[in-house]
N, C-alpha and C positions, 0 to 999 in steps of 0.2 A: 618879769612875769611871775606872779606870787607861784609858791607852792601845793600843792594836793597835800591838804589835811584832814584830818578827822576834828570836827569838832562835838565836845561833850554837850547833853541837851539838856533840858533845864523845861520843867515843868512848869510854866508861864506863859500868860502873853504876850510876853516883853523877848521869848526866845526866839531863836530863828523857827522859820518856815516848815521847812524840810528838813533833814538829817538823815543823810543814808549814808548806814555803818557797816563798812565789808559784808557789802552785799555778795554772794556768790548763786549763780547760777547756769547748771548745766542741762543741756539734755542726750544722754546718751553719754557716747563718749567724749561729746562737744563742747569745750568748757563757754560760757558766753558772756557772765558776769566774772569777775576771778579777785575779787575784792574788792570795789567797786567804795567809796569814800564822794560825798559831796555835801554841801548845806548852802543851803539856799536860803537866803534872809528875806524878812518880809517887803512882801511891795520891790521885788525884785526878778527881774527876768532871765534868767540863766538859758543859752544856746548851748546844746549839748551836739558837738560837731564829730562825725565821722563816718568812714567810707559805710556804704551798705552790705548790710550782711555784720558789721559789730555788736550790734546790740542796742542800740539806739531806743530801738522801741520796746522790745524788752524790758531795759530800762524800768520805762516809763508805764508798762504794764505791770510788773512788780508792784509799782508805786499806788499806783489803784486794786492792787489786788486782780488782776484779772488771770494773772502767774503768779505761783508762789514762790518766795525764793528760797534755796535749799539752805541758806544762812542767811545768819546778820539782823540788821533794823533798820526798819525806815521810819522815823519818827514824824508826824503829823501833829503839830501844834504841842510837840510835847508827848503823843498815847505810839507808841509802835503799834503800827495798823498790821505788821505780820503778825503779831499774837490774836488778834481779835478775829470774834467768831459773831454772825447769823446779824443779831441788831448792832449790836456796835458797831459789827464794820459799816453796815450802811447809815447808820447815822457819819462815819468818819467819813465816808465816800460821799454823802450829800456837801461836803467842804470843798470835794473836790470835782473840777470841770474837767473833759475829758474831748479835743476834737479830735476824732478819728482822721487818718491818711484821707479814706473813700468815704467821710463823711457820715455814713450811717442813717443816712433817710430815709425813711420805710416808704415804699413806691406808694403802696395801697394809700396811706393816708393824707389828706390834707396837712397845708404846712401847720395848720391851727393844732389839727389832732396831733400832727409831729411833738412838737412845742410841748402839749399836754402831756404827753406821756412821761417825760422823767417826773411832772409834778406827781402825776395820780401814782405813782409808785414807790415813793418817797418814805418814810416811816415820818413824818408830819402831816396832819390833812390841810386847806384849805378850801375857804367858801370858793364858789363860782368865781365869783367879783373879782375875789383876789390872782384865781388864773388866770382870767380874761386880762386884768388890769398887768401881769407878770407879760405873758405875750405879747401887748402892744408895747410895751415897755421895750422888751428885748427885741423884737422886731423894730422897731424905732433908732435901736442903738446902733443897728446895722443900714439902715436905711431903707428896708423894704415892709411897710404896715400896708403896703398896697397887697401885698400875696399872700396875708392870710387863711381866704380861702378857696384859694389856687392847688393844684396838684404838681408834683416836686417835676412830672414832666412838662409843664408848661415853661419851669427855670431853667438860665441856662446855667452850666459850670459853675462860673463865678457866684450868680447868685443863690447856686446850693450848697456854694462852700461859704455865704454870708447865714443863709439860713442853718446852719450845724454852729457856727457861734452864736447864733440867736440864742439854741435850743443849750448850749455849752453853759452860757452868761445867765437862763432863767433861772439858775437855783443860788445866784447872786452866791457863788462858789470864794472860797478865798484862796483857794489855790485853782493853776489851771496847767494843764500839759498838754501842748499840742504835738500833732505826729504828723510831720511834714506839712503845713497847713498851706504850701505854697505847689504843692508837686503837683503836675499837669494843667498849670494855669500859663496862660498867656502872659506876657513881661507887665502889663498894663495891671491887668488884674491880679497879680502876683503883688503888686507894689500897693494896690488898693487892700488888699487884705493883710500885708504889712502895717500898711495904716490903720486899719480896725483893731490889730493887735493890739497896738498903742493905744489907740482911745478907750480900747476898755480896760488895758493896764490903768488911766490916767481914773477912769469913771468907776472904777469898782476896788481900784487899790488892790490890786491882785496879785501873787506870788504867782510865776510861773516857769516849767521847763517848757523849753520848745528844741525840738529835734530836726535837726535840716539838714541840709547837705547844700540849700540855695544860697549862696555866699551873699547875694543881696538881703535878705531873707534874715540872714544873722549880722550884716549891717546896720541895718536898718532897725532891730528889736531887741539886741541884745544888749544888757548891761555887765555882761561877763559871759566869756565865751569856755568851754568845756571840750575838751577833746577826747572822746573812747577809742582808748585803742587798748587791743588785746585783753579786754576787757577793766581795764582800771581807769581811772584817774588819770591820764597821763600828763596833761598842761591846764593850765585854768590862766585866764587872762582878758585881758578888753581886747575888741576887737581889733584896735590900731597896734595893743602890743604881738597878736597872733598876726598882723599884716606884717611887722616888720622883723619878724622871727627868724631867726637865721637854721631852726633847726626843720630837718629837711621833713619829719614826719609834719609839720604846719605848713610850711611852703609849699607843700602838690595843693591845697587846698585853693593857692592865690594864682597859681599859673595858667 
C-alpha cells in the first residue's frame, strides 16, 4: 500500500489535479482536518473512505470553497483556490462539479429551470441555444430527456439523484466531488448510479473525489481508495490492496 505524501505543484496542464497541502481545520475546540496531505491526478477517481462524523465532507467542502480552511493549499489546476477572492474563485469553481449528499433540487422549479440555474449564474454568458443544447445534452448523459419539463415531485429518488448529476456534469466541469452519491438508494439503483459515475468519468475525462462510506460504492468507482482518520492521510491504496489489509483501522470497513 503506497504511502501518504505530499506532493509539490507545478503550474501546468501536464500537473496533477488537485493538491491539498496540510490542509487543517477546526471548529471550536474540534480539530476536523489536522494536516490533511492528497493529490489527485488527472482523469482519476479518488474514494476518500471513513467512518461518519471524520471529515469527509468537510473535506470536500474546503475544496470548493464553501469552508475555509484555517490553513494550508488546495491547488486546482495549478492556482490555490484558498487565496482567491470574489471572480476568481468563481471562475475556479466553474471547473469544479459539486453533487450534494440531499442533492440540492429546488422543489419550486422545473427540472429544465433546475439545469439552468448554475448556467445563468456563472461569470460566462451564453446564448439560449447553447443552454437548451447543454440540458439535452446532460439530461441525455443520464438517461432522462423525457423530465425536462416535469417537477422534481413527479421523480423518484433515483431519478433525482440522476438529475443532480445532470445539473453537476452541465458546466462540463473537470473536476467533480461527490458527497455520498449512493446514501439512501436502494442496492439496484445504488449500482445504477455507480455506473453513471463511470460513464461520465469515461465521457468527460474527469478528475474526481468521491466520499462513501458504501464499500460497493468504492468498488465499483474507485481508482485509489483514501482513508480519513483522525483527520489525515492515514492509508492511500487500490481497493483490493485496502480488501486484503491486515491493519485493523481498514478491516472494520470489510466486515
Amino acid at each position: 500500500m503506497a504511502e501518504t505524501k505530499t506532493t509539490a505543484n507545478g503550474n501546468n496542464d501536464n500537473g496533477p489535479a488537485i493538491v491539498i497541502e496540510d490542509i487543517y481545520k477546526s471548529f471550536g475546540e474540534k480539530k476536523v482536518l489536522n494536516g490533511f496531505n492528497l493529490t489527485v491526478d488527472k482523469n482519476e477517481n479518488v474514494v476518500v473512505l471513513g467512518k461518519s462524523g471524520t471529515g469527509k465532507s468537510v473535506l470536500i467542502k474546503c475544496i470548493v470553497r464553501l469552508l475555509t480552511p484555517d490553513s494550508g493549499r488546495i491547488m486546482i489546476s495549478g492556482q490555490d483556490i484558498v487565496q482567491l477572492e470574489n471572480q476568481e474563485l468563481d471562475k475556479a469553481r466553474s471547473k469544479i462539479g459539486f453533487l450534494f449528499q440531499g442533492n440540492a433540487i429546488y422543489d419550486s422549479m422545473t427540472i429544465r429551470e433546475n439545469l439552468e440555474f448554475p448556467l445563468r449564474r456563472r461569470w460566462f454568458r451564453l446564448k439560449q441555444v447553447e443552454i437548451d443544447a447543454r440540458i439535452e445534452e446532460a439530461l441525455d448523459s443520464v438517461g432522462l430527456k423525457h423530465t425536462v419539463d416535469l417537477m422534481p415531485s413527479e421523480l423518484s429518488g433515483g431519478m433525482l439523484k440522476r438529475i443532480a448529476l445532470a445539473r453537476t456534469v452541465i458546466l462540463k466541469p473537470e473536476i467533480i466531488l461527490y458527497d455520498e452519491p449512493t446514501t439512501g438508494l436502494d442496492t439496484v439503483t445504488a449500482k445504477e448510479i455507480d455506473s453513471l459515475i463511470m460513464d461520465i468519468h469515461r465521457k468527460y475525462k474527469t478528475s474526481s473525489i468521491i466520499i462513501s462510506h458504501d464499500m460497493n460504492c468504492v468498488k465499483n468507482t474507485a481508482d485509489r481508495v483514501v482513508l480519513l482518520l483522525d483527520g489525515k492521510c492515514y492509508a492511500q491504496g487500490t481497493y483490493q490492496e485496502f480488501e486484503s489489509s491486515d491493519d485493523e483501522n481498514i478491516k472494520q470497513f470489510f466486515d
